[in-house]
C-alpha positions as CSV (number, residue, x, y, z in Angstrom):
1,X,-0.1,-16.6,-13.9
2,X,0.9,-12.9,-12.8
3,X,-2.2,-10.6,-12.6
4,X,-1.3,-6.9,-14.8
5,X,-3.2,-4.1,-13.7
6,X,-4.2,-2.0,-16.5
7,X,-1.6,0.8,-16.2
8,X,1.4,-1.2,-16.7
9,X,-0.4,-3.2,-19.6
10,X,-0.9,0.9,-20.7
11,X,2.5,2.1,-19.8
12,X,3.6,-1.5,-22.3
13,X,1.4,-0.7,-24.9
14,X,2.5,2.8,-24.6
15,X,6.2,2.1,-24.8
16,X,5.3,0.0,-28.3
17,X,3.9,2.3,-29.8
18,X,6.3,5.0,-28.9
19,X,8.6,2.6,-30.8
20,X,6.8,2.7,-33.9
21,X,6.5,6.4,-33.7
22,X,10.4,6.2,-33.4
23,X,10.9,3.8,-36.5
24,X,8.8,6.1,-38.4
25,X,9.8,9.7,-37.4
26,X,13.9,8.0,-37.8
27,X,12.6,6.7,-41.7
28,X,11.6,10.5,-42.3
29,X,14.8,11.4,-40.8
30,X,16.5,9.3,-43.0
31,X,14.7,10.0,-45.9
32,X,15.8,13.6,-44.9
33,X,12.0,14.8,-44.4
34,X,12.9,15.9,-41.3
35,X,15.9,17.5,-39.1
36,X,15.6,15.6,-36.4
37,X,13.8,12.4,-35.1
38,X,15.2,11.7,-31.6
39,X,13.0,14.6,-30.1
40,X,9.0,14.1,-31.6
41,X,9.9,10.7,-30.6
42,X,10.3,11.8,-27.2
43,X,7.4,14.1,-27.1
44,X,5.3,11.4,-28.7
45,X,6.4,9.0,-26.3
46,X,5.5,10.9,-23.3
47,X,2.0,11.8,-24.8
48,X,1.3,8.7,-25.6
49,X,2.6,6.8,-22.5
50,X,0.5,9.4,-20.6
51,X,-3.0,8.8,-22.5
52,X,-2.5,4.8,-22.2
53,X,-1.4,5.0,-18.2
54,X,-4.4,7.3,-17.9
55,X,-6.9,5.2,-19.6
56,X,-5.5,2.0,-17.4
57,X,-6.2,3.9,-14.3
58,X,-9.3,4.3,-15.4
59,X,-10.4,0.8,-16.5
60,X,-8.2,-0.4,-12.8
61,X,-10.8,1.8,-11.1
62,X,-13.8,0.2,-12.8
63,X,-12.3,-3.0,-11.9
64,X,-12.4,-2.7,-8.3
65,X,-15.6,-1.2,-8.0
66,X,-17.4,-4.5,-9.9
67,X,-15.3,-6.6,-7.9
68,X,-16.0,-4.6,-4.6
69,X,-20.1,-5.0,-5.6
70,X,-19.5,-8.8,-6.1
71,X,-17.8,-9.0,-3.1
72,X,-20.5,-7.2,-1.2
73,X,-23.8,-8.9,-2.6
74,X,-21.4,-12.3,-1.9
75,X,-20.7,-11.9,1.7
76,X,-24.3,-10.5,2.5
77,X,-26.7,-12.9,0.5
78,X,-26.4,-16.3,0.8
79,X,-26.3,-19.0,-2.5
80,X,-25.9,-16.0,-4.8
81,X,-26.5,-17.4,-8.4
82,X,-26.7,-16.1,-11.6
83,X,-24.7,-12.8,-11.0
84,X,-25.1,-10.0,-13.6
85,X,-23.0,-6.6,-13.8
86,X,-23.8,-5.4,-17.3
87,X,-24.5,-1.9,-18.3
88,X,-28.5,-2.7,-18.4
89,X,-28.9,-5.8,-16.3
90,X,-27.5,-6.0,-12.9
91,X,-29.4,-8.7,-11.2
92,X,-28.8,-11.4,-8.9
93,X,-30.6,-14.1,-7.1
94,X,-30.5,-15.7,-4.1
95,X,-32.3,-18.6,-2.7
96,X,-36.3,-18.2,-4.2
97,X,-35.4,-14.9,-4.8
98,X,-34.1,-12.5,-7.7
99,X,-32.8,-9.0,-6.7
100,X,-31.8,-6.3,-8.7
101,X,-29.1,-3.8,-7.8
102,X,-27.6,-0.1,-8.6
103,X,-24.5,1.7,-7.6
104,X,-23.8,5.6,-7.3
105,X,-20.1,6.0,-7.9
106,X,-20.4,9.3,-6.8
107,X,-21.5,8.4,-3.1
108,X,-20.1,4.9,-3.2
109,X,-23.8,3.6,-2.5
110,X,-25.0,0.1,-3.3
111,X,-29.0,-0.5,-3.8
112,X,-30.2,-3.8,-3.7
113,X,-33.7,-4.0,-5.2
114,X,-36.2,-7.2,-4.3
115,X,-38.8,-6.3,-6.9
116,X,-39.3,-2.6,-6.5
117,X,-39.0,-2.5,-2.8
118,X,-35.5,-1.7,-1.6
119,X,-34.0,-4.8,0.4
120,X,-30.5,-3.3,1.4
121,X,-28.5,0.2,0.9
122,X,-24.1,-0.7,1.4
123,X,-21.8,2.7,2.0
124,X,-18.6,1.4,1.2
125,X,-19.5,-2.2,1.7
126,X,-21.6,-1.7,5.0
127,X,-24.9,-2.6,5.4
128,X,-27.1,0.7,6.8
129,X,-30.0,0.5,8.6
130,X,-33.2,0.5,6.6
Protein backbone atom coordinates (compact mmCIF):
# COMPACT_ATOMS: atom_id res chain seq x y z
CA UNK A 1 0.00 0.00 0.00
CA UNK A 2 1.66 3.59 -0.89
CA UNK A 3 2.21 5.68 2.35
CA UNK A 4 0.74 9.70 1.50
CA UNK A 5 2.18 12.20 3.51
CA UNK A 6 -0.16 14.75 4.65
CA UNK A 7 0.59 17.54 2.15
CA UNK A 8 -0.26 15.69 -0.98
CA UNK A 9 -3.37 14.22 0.76
CA UNK A 10 -3.82 18.43 1.39
CA UNK A 11 -2.68 19.53 -1.90
CA UNK A 12 -5.78 16.47 -3.19
CA UNK A 13 -8.26 17.59 -0.95
CA UNK A 14 -7.34 21.01 -1.96
CA UNK A 15 -7.61 20.49 -5.63
CA UNK A 16 -11.36 18.99 -4.81
CA UNK A 17 -12.53 21.47 -3.34
CA UNK A 18 -11.20 24.04 -5.66
CA UNK A 19 -13.42 22.06 -8.11
CA UNK A 20 -16.43 22.59 -6.29
CA UNK A 21 -15.67 26.23 -5.83
CA UNK A 22 -15.40 26.08 -9.70
CA UNK A 23 -18.83 24.25 -10.37
CA UNK A 24 -20.34 26.82 -8.19
CA UNK A 25 -18.75 30.19 -8.98
CA UNK A 26 -19.34 28.77 -13.21
CA UNK A 27 -23.43 28.09 -11.94
CA UNK A 28 -23.44 31.88 -10.83
CA UNK A 29 -21.77 32.65 -13.92
CA UNK A 30 -24.29 31.02 -15.79
CA UNK A 31 -27.02 32.11 -13.91
CA UNK A 32 -25.39 35.54 -14.94
CA UNK A 33 -24.74 36.46 -11.11
CA UNK A 34 -21.46 37.11 -11.86
CA UNK A 35 -19.07 38.37 -14.89
CA UNK A 36 -16.68 36.05 -14.63
CA UNK A 37 -15.93 32.62 -12.92
CA UNK A 38 -12.63 31.46 -14.32
CA UNK A 39 -10.64 33.98 -12.05
CA UNK A 40 -12.31 33.61 -8.08
CA UNK A 41 -11.85 30.10 -9.04
CA UNK A 42 -8.27 30.59 -9.45
CA UNK A 43 -7.82 32.77 -6.46
CA UNK A 44 -9.94 30.34 -4.46
CA UNK A 45 -7.94 27.59 -5.58
CA UNK A 46 -4.67 28.95 -4.62
CA UNK A 47 -6.00 29.92 -1.15
CA UNK A 48 -7.35 26.98 -0.53
CA UNK A 49 -4.61 24.65 -1.85
CA UNK A 50 -2.35 26.76 0.30
CA UNK A 51 -4.29 26.34 3.77
CA UNK A 52 -4.71 22.39 3.11
CA UNK A 53 -0.72 22.03 2.02
CA UNK A 54 -0.04 24.07 5.19
CA UNK A 55 -2.07 22.24 7.56
CA UNK A 56 -0.40 18.72 6.01
CA UNK A 57 2.91 20.07 6.81
CA UNK A 58 1.87 20.58 9.98
CA UNK A 59 0.23 17.22 10.86
CA UNK A 60 3.64 15.59 8.64
CA UNK A 61 5.74 17.31 11.34
CA UNK A 62 3.70 15.93 14.33
CA UNK A 63 4.12 12.64 12.63
CA UNK A 64 7.70 12.36 12.79
CA UNK A 65 8.19 13.70 16.05
CA UNK A 66 5.82 10.71 17.68
CA UNK A 67 7.44 8.38 15.53
CA UNK A 68 11.04 9.78 16.30
CA UNK A 69 9.90 9.37 20.43
CA UNK A 70 8.77 5.72 19.73
CA UNK A 71 11.76 5.13 17.97
CA UNK A 72 13.89 6.45 20.78
CA UNK A 73 12.17 4.89 24.00
CA UNK A 74 12.36 1.49 21.50
CA UNK A 75 15.99 1.38 20.80
CA UNK A 76 16.91 2.45 24.48
CA UNK A 77 14.58 0.36 26.72
CA UNK A 78 14.26 -3.01 26.32
CA UNK A 79 10.57 -5.17 26.13
CA UNK A 80 8.83 -1.78 25.85
CA UNK A 81 5.07 -2.57 26.31
CA UNK A 82 2.06 -0.82 26.63
CA UNK A 83 3.21 2.38 24.74
CA UNK A 84 1.16 5.63 25.22
CA UNK A 85 1.49 9.07 23.26
CA UNK A 86 -1.71 10.78 24.04
CA UNK A 87 -2.17 14.40 24.89
CA UNK A 88 -2.40 13.46 28.90
CA UNK A 89 -0.87 10.05 29.15
CA UNK A 90 2.47 9.39 27.71
CA UNK A 91 3.72 6.28 29.59
CA UNK A 92 5.50 3.26 28.85
CA UNK A 93 6.77 0.29 30.55
CA UNK A 94 9.53 -1.80 30.44
CA UNK A 95 10.43 -4.94 32.08
CA UNK A 96 8.90 -4.45 36.09
CA UNK A 97 8.94 -1.02 35.39
CA UNK A 98 6.42 1.84 34.13
CA UNK A 99 8.06 5.13 32.93
CA UNK A 100 6.49 8.20 32.09
CA UNK A 101 7.89 10.61 29.49
CA UNK A 102 7.69 14.45 28.09
CA UNK A 103 9.02 16.15 25.05
CA UNK A 104 9.96 19.98 24.53
CA UNK A 105 9.44 20.61 20.81
CA UNK A 106 11.04 23.63 21.27
CA UNK A 107 14.53 22.12 22.31
CA UNK A 108 13.93 18.78 20.84
CA UNK A 109 14.34 17.25 24.48
CA UNK A 110 12.98 13.79 25.55
CA UNK A 111 12.32 13.16 29.52
CA UNK A 112 11.87 9.85 30.58
CA UNK A 113 10.33 9.79 34.10
CA UNK A 114 10.71 6.42 36.49
CA UNK A 115 8.27 7.65 39.09
CA UNK A 116 9.19 11.21 39.69
CA UNK A 117 12.90 10.71 39.41
CA UNK A 118 14.25 11.37 35.96
CA UNK A 119 15.75 8.06 34.32
CA UNK A 120 17.00 9.53 30.92
CA UNK A 121 17.14 13.13 28.99
CA UNK A 122 17.49 12.35 24.57
CA UNK A 123 18.67 15.62 22.39
CA UNK A 124 17.71 14.57 19.20
CA UNK A 125 17.52 10.90 19.92
CA UNK A 126 20.90 10.82 22.09
CA UNK A 127 21.12 9.71 25.37
CA UNK A 128 22.96 12.66 27.64
CA UNK A 129 24.75 12.08 30.56
CA UNK A 130 22.71 12.31 33.74
Amino acid sequence: MMDLSFVVIGIISGLILTFFVGVICYKSYDNLMCNHWIPQTIISGLIIISITACMGKIDDTNMSIKKSIKNTITANYDNVLDYHNYKDNKTFVSGDSKYTFDYDKSTETLIVFKGSDVDAIFVDGIKQKN
